[in-house]
C-alpha positions as MATLAB code, in Angstrom:
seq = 'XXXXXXXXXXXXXXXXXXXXXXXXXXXXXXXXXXXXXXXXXXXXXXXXXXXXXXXXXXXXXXXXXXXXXXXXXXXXXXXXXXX';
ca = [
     131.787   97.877   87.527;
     129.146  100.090   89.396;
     126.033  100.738   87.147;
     123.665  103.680   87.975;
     120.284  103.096   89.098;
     117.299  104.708   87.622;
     113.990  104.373   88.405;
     111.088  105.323   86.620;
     108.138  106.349   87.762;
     105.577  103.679   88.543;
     108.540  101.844   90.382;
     109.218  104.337   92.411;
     105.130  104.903   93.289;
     105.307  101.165   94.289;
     108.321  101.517   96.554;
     106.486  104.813   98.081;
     103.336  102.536   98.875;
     104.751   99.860  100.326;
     105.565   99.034  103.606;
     109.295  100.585  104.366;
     111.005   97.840  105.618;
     110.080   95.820  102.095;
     111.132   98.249  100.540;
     114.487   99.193  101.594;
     115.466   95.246  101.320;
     114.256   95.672   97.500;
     116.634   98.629   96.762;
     119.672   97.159   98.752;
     119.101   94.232   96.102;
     119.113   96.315   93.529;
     122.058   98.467   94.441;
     123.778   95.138   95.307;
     122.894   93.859   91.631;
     124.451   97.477   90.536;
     127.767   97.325   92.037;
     128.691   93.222   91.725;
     126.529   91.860   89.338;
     125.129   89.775   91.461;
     121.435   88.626   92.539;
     118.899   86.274   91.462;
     118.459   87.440   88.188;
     116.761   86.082   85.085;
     116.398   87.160   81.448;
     112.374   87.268   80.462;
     111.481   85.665   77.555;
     108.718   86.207   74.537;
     107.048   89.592   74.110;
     109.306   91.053   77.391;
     112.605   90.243   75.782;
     115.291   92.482   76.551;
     113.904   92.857   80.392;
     115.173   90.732   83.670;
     113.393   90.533   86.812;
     115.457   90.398   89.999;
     113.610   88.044   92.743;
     113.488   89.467   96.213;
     111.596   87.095   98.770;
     107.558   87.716   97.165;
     108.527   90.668   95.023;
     110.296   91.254   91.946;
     111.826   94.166   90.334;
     111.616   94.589   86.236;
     114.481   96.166   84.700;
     116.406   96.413   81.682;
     120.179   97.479   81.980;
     120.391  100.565   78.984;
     124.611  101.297   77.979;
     126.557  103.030   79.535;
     126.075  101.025   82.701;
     122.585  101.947   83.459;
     119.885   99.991   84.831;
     116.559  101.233   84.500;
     113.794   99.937   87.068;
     110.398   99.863   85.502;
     108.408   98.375   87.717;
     107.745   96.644   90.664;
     105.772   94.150   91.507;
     103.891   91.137   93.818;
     104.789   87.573   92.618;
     101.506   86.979   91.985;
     100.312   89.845   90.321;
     103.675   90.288   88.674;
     103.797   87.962   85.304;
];
């Protein structure tokens, strides 16, 4: 089941800033996520419930997957400055 991707806008102002090669790697993971399902994944918990992160090497990628089969990126971020 292939979900469609949206991004919002401060995710995509983060993907425009960094450096390409990063960046590309973090959308194929997405897109990946999208089509199978599968990734590294985690529900957040507390006052973020109802969002999942998706790891990708030192960066993660905030979403929350909105019916019909949409994921919407919010926001990207370092590992350290992420939570």
């Amino acid at each position: 089941m292939k979900r469609i991707l949206l991004y919002k806008p401060a995710a995509q102002r983060e993907l425009n800033h960094m450096d390409r090669t990063e960046a590309e790697r973090i959308m194929r993971a997405l897109e990946a996520f999208a089509a199978t399902g599968r990734g590294d994944v985690k529900a957040l918990k507390g006052a973020l419930k109802g969002r999942y992160r998706l790891r990708v090497g030192k960066w993660r990628a905030f979403f929350t997957l909105d019916p019909p089969n949409t994921i919407v990126v919010s926001d990207i971020d370092n590992r350290g400055q992420a939570y």
